[in-house]
N, C-alpha and C positions, 0 to 999 in steps of 0.2 A: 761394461759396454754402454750402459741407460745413461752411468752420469758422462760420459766422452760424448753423446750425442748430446746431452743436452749445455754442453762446455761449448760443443762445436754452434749449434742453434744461438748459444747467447754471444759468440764471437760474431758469428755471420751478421749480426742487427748491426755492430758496428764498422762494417762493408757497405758505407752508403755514401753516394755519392756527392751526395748534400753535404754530409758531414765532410768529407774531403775538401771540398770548396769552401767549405765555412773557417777549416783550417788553414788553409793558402791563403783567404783575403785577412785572416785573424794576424798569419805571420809577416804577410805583405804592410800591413799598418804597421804593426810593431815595429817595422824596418825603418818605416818612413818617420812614425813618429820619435824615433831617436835621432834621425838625420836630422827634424823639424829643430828637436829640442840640442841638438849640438849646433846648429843656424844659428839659432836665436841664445845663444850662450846662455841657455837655460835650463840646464841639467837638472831635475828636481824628483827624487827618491818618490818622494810622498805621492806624484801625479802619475810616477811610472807604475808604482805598487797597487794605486786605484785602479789601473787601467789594466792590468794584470789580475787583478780580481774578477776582474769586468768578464772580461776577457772569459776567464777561468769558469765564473761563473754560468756564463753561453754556451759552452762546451757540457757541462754538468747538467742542466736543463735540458741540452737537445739528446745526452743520453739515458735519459730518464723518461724522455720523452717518446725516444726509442724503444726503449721497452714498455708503456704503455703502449703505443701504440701494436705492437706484440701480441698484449692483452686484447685489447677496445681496438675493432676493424671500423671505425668511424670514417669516411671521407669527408673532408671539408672542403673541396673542389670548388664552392658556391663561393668560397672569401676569395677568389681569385680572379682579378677580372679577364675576361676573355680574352680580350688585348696579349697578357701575359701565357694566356696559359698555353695559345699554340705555341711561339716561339719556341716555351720550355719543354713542350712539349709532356704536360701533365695530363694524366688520365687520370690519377686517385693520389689525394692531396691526404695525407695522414697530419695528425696534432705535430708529430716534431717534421717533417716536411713544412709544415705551415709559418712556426718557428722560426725553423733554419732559413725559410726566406728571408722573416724579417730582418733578421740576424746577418744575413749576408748583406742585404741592404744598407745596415744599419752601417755596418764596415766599411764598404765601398763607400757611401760617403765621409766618412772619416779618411779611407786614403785620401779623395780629392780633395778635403781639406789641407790634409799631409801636406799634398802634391803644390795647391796653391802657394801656402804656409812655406814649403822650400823654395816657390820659384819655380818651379819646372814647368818647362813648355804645355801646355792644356791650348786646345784650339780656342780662339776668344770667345767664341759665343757658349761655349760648353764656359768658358772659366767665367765668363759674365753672368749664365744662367746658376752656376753654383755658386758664384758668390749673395747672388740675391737669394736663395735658400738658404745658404747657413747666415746670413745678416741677422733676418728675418728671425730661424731659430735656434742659433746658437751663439750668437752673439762674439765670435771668435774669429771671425772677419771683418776686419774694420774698414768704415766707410773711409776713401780716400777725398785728400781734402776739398778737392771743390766740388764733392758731391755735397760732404757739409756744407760749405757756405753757399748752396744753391737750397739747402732744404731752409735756413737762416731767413733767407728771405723773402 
């Protein structure tokens, strides 16, 4: 009966919300960046297998992170700015909650990549403001041409 409860206890950590969403927007990319890469007639093993690691890796982390937090009742609520925390409506921010934010973040801009990268409708000033963010840090956006020839001269 001791080890079924503690079978059940180590199931239940991975009944998180977070983690659920972190999954959706994980396989939401996935979707988009093969539609990108079948677009752009550029099917390539090696970038899909990094990005699956990626991937894989995120998953691995936030449930290890699960279980620390299990361990260590730590709130880290203060990394959050206020702005965020009512929407999400956080009261006690744990190490893999904190994470799994970033992580979803991290993906969501990667769909809108996606999303530009195929062409799919994005309201303009949303697709205008994200393209000067990934210009900026990822370099996977390219300047259209008479933005170049206005920075030229």
């Amino acid at each position: 009966m001791k080890g079924e409860y503690k079978m059940e206890k180590f199931i239940s950590l991975f009944n998180n919300d977070g983690l659920k969403v972190l999954i959706i927007v994980i396989v939401l990319d996935l979707i988009l960046g093969v539609l990108r890469a079948l677009r752009e007639r550029n099917v390539n093993s090696c970038i899909g297998i990094d990005g699956m690691i990626r991937k894989v890796g995120m998953l691995i982390v936030i449930s290890f992170l699960l279980i620390i937090d299990s361990i260590i009742n730590l709130n880290l609520i203060g990394f959050i700015p206020e702005g965020i925390r009512e929407p999400l409506n956080l009261g006690e921010v744990g190490i893999s909650s904190l994470f799994n934010i970033l992580f979803v973040i991290f993906e969501i801009l990667s769909i809108f990549k996606n999303m530009i990268l195929c062409k799919l409708p994005i309201p303009k000033k949303l697709q205008d403001y994200l393209e000067k963010i990934m210009k900026e840090f990822t370099g996977e956006i390219k300047e259209k041409e008479g933005e170049k020839d206005d920075k030229r001269n």
